[in-house]
C-alpha positions in Angstrom: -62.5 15.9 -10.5 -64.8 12.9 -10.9 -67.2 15.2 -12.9 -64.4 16.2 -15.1 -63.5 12.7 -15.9 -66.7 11.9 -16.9 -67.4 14.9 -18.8 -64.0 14.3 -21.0 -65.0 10.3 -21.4 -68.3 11.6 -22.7 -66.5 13.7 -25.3 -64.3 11.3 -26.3 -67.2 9.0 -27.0 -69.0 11.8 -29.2 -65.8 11.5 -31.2 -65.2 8.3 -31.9 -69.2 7.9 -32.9 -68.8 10.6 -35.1 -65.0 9.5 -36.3 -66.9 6.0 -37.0 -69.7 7.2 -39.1 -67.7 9.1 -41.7 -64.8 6.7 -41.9 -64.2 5.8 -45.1 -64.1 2.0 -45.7 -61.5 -0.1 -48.1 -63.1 -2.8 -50.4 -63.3 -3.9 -53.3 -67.1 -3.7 -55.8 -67.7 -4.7 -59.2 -69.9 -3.1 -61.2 -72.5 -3.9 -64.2 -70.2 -3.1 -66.8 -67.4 -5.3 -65.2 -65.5 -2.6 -64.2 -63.8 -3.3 -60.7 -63.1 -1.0 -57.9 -60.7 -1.4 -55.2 -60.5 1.4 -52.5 -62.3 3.5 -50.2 -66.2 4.5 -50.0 -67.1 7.2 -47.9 -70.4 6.5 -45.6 -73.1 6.8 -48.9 -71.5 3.9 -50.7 -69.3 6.5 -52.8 -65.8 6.5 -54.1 -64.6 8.7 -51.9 -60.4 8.7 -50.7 -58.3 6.7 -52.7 -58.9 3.5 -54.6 -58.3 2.3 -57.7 -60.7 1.7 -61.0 -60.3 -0.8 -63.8 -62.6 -1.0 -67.4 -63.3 -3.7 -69.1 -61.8 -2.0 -72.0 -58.3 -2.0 -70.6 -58.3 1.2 -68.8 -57.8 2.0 -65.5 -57.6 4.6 -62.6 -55.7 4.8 -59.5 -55.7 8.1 -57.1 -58.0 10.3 -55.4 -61.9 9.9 -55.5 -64.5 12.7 -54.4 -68.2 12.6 -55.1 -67.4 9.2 -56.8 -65.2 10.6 -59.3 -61.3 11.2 -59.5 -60.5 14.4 -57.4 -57.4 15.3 -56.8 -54.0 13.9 -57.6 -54.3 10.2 -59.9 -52.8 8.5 -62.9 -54.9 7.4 -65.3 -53.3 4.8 -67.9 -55.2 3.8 -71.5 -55.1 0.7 -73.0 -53.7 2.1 -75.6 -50.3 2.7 -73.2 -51.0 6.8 -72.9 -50.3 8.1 -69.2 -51.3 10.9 -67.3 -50.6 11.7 -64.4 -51.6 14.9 -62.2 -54.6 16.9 -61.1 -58.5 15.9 -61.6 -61.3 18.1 -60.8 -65.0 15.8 -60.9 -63.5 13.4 -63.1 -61.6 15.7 -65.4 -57.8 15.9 -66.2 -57.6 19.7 -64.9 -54.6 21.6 -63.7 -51.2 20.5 -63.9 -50.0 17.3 -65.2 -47.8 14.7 -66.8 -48.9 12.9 -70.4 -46.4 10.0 -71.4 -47.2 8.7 -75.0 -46.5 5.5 -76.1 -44.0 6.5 -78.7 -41.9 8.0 -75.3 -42.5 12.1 -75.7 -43.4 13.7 -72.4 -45.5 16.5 -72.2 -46.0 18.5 -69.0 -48.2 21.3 -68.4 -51.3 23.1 -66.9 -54.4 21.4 -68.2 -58.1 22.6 -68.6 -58.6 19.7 -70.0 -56.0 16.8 -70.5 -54.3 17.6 -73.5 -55.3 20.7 -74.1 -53.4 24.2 -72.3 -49.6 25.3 -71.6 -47.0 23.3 -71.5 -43.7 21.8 -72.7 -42.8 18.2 -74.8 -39.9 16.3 -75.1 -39.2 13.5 -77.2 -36.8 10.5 -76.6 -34.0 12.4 -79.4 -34.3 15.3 -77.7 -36.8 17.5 -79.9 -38.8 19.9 -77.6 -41.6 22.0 -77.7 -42.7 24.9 -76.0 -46.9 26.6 -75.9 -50.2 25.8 -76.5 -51.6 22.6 -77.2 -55.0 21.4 -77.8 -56.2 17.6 -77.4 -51.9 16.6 -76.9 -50.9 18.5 -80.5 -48.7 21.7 -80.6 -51.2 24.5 -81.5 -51.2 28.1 -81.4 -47.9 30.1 -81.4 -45.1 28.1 -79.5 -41.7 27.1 -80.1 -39.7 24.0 -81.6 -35.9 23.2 -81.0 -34.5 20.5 -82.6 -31.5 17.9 -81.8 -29.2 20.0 -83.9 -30.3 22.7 -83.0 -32.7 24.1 -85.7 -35.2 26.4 -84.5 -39.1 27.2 -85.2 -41.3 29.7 -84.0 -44.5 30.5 -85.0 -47.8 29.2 -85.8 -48.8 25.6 -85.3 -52.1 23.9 -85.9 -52.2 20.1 -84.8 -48.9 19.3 -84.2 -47.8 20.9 -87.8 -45.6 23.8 -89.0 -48.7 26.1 -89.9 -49.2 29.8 -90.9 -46.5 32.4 -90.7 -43.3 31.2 -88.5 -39.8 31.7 -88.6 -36.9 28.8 -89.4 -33.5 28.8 -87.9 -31.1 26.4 -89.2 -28.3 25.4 -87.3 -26.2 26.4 -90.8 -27.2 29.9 -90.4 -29.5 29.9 -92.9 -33.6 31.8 -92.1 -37.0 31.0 -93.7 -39.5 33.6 -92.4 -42.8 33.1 -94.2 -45.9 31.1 -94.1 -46.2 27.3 -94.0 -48.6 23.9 -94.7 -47.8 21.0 -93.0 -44.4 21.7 -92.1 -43.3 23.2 -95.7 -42.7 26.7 -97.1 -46.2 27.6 -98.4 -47.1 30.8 -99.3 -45.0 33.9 -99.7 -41.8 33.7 -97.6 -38.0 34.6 -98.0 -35.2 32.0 -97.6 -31.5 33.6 -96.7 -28.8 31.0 -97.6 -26.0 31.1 -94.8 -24.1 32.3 -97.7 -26.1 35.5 -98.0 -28.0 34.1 -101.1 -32.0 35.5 -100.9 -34.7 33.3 -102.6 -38.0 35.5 -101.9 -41.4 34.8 -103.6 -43.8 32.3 -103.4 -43.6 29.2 -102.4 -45.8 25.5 -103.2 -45.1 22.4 -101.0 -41.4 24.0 -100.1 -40.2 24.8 -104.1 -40.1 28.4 -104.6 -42.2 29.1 -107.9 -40.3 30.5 -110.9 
């Protein structure tokens, strides 16, 4: 028994050694460029666990650290009031995540970069979008429903009607044709709720004669 006890005492002591060398210590280090970090450090003087990083510039960090860069789950808020908040991998917004803009949309989606993937906004009136984006604009094919219920689907390139796409209007009237910057452009057909078809070609949204 007495050669048990010791045997288990002597284990123990292996793990709290080993428990004490990779314990990950809390404090706080400012660095060159004034930047200030408050958190954990794994035994190599890393950020490693979770802590959290403010820049001189206004910007700051607060989450999960690996290999001294955010890993893992972490919000990162600009000075210039953007949020996100979700998934890093070595110190890049990837996988799924929240972006609040300052003017109050929310977009949510799954990130290979922040900004740029799937996903869905919603503004504060109750606009959504639905599909690509690339760096926080709607781009690619997706969808748009408006407050009152207009509808468009099609092509978008940086946040703009753009290409050939389809227009609902909540009057039951259709455009189906291309656009520029969020006007008929192009060739197209507009049908009038009425039944009333205006087909043809189209310059900053006036059909031409």
């Amino acid at each position: 028994m007495k050669r048990s006890t010791k045997m288990i005492v002597s284990l123990l002591a292996c793990v709290l050694v080993a428990g004490a060398a990779t314990a990950q210590v809390a404090e706080t280090k400012t660095y060159r460029d004034g930047s200030v970090y408050t958190g954990q450090f794994n035994g190599k003087g890393k950020k490693d666990g979770k802590g959290r990083m403010e820049w001189p510039n206004g910007n700051s960090y607060e989450g999960e650290w690996k290999k001294d860069m955010p890993n893992g789950e972490g919000t990162f808020t600009y000075a210039n009031g953007i949020v996100y908040q979700g998934q890093w991998v070595d110190n890049v917004a990837k996988g799924h995540g929240t972006i609040t803009m300052p003017n109050g949309c929310v977009i949510e989606g799954e990130w290979t970069e922040m900004g740029t993937g799937e996903g869905t906004a919603t503004w504060p009136d109750g606009t959504r979008y639905m599909g690509p984006f690339v760096d926080g604009a709607a781009h690619g094919t997706g969808v748009k429903i408006f407050p009152n219920n207009d509808r468009y689907e099609g092509n978008f390139q940086r946040g703009h009607f753009y290409g050939e796409g389809t227009y609902q209007f909540h009057t039951g009237a259709v455009y189906t044709g291309s656009w520029l910057n969020d006007m008929y452009n192009g060739q197209g057909k507009l049908v009038e709720a009425d039944g009333t078809v205006l087909e043809g070609t189209w310059r900053a949204g006036k059909l031409k004669n």
